[in-house]
N, C-alpha and C positions, 0 to 999 in steps of 0.2 A: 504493500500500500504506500510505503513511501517512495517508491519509485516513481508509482501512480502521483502523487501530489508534487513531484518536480517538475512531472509533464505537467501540471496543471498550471502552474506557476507560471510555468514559459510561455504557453499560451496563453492567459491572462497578462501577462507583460506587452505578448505580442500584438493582441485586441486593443490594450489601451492606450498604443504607441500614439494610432488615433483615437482621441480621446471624443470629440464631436461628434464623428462617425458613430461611433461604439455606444455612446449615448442616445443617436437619435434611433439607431438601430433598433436599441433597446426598447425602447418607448415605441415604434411601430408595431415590436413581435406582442407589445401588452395589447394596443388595440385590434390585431389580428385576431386574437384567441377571444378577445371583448365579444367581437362578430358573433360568435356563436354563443357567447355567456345569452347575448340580445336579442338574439331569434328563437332560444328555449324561453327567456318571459313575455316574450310575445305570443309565443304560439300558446301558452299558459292564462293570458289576456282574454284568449275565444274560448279555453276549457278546460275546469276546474282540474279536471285529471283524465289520464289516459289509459284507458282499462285499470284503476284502482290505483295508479300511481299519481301520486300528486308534484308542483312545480319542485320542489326540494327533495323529493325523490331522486327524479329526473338530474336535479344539479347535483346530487351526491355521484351519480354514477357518470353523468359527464365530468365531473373536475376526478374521479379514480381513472378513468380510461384516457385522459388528457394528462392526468400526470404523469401516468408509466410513457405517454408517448412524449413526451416534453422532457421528463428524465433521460430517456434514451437518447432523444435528437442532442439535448447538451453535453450529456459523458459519454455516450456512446459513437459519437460522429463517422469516427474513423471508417466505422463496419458498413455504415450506412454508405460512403463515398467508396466501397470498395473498386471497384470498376474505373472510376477513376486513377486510382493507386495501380491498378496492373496496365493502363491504356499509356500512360505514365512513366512507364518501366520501376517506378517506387515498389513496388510492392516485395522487387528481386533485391532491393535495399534491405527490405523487412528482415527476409531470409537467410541472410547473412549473420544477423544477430541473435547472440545466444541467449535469446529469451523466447517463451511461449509468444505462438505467433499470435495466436485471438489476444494475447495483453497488449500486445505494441499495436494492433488495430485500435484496440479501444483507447489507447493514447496520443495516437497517431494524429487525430485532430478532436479538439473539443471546441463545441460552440456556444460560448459564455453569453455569447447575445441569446441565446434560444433559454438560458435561465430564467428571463423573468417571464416563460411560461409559465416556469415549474412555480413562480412565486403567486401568479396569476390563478391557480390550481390550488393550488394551499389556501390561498385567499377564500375560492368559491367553496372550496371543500368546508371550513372552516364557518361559513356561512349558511351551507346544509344541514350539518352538524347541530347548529343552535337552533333551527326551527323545522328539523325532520321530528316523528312524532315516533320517538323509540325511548325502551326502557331499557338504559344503559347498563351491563354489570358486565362480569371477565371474559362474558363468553363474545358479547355482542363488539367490545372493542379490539379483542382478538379478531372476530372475523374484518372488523375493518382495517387491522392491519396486512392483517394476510393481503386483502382484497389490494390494498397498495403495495405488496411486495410481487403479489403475481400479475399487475398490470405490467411491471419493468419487465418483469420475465419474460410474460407473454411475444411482448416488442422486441424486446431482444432475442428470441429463437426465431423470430419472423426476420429482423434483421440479416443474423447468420445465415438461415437457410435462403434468404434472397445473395447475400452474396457468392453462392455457394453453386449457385447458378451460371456466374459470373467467369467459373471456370471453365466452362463449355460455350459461354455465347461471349465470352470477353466483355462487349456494351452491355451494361444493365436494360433489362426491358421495364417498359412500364409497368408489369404483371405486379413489381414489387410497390408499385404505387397502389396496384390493387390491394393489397395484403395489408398495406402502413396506415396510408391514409382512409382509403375505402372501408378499412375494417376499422378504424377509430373512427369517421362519421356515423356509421352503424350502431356500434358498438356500445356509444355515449348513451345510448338511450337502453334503458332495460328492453334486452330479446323477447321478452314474455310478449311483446306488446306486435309482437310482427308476427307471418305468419309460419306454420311450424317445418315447414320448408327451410326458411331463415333459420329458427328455433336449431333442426338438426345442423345446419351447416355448421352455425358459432359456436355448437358444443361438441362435434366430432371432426371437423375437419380443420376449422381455426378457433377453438374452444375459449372464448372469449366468454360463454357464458358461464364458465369456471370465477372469472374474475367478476364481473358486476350484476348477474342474474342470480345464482341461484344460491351464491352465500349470501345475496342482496334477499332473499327470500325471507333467510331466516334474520337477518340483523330487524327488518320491516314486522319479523310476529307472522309472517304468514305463513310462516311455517315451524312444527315447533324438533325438527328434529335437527338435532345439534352435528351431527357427522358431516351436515352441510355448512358447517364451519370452518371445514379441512378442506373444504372443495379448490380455492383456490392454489393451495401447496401441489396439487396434482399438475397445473402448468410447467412444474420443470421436468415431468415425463417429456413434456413438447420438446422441451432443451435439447434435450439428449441425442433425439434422431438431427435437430437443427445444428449441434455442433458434430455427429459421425458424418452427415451430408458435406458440412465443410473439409472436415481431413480427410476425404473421400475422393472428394473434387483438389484436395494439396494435392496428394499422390499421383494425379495427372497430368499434372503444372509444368509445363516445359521451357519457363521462361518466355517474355516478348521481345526482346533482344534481337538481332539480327543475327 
């Protein structure tokens, strides 16, 4: 980890070289993410709730699913620009170095303007939090932690396995904008509310509704059975085939070099 925080360092020196820049940056990525804070209370303006969920429902599981992806987009950069790092020839730099190759990806760039998502997120979170209609005690703040550990996860096995790809098509496709963004628009909104078509997709094939559906069940009372507390820890099963797919696709890597 202290390796991790000298990258960090360097980065933030090298962001704040410009200082103006870095700042108005900043303040753009807060009203980017606003956009969406402002079209869940509008749409909240024409109806009281949406199949049983109400507006602070809704912002609880938009600011979990917007923070694992906002976590990711700032610590995790490097994985997400993969394609660029092999198009590049950097990537033959990585491999040279005797360190684990997925550590030096996820240090490899960090995007310190994309943080004041993550503070934007905590903000909304924090706001749900006081005026959702739950009976708080060990079990229901555990599931909400979980539910913010397994949204990073979730993004990040989505990350890896999009890179992962990258070894057979060199350009990244857009498939991976399917996957990031497409499934965080989605995603923000509890799956119970779409139809079960959706329903299976976000729970077997990109299981999102691990993360803000169905241990969103029990934190809400609507369900009284506690196993679904654990539901989210089950997204680093995802991990696992998304980081064998990546040293999968290394083993065939023949350099871009001439």
């Amino acid at each position: 980890m202290s390796l991790y925080f000298k990258y960090f360092k360097v980065h933030l020196k090298s962001e704040l070289e410009y200082k103006t820049s870095f700042i108005l940056s900043f303040i753009a990525q807060l009203f980017t993410l606003f956009s969406y804070y402002f079209t869940i209370i509008c749409l909240f303006n024409q109806f009281s709730n949406i199949k049983g969920f109400t507006m602070y429902d809704v912002l609880l599981t938009f600011g979990i699913i917007q923070f694992g992806f906002a976590f990711c987009e700032t610590f995790f950069r490097g994985i997400d620009k993969f394609d660029t790092l092999i198009i590049e020839g950097n990537f033959d730099r990585l491999l040279l170095r005797p360190r684990n190759i997925l550590f030096q990806l996820f240090c490899d760039k960090l995007s310190l303007i994309k943080a004041s998502k993550v503070i934007e997120t905590i903000i909304v979170l924090i706001i749900a939090i006081l005026n959702i209609e739950v009976n708080w005690n060990g079990y229901r703040i555990m599931t909400l932690i979980f539910m913010l550990f397994s949204a990073i996860i979730i993004f990040l096995a989505i990350l890896i396995a999009s890179a992962s790809y990258c070894f057979l098509t060199i350009k990244g496709l857009e498939v991976r904008n399917v996957l990031t963004d497409g499934c965080k628009d989605m995603a923000q909104y509890p799956i119970g509310i779409f139809k079960k078509g959706f329903i299976n997709f976000f729970t077997f094939i990109v299981p999102m509704g691990l993360v803000n559906y169905y241990p969103f069940l029990f934190l809400l009372g609507k369900s009284n059975n506690k196993l679904l507390c654990f539901c989210p820890l089950l997204t680093i099963l995802y991990l696992i085939p998304a980081i064998w797919l990546f040293y999968r696709g290394l083993k065939r890597y023949s350099s871009i070099g001439s």
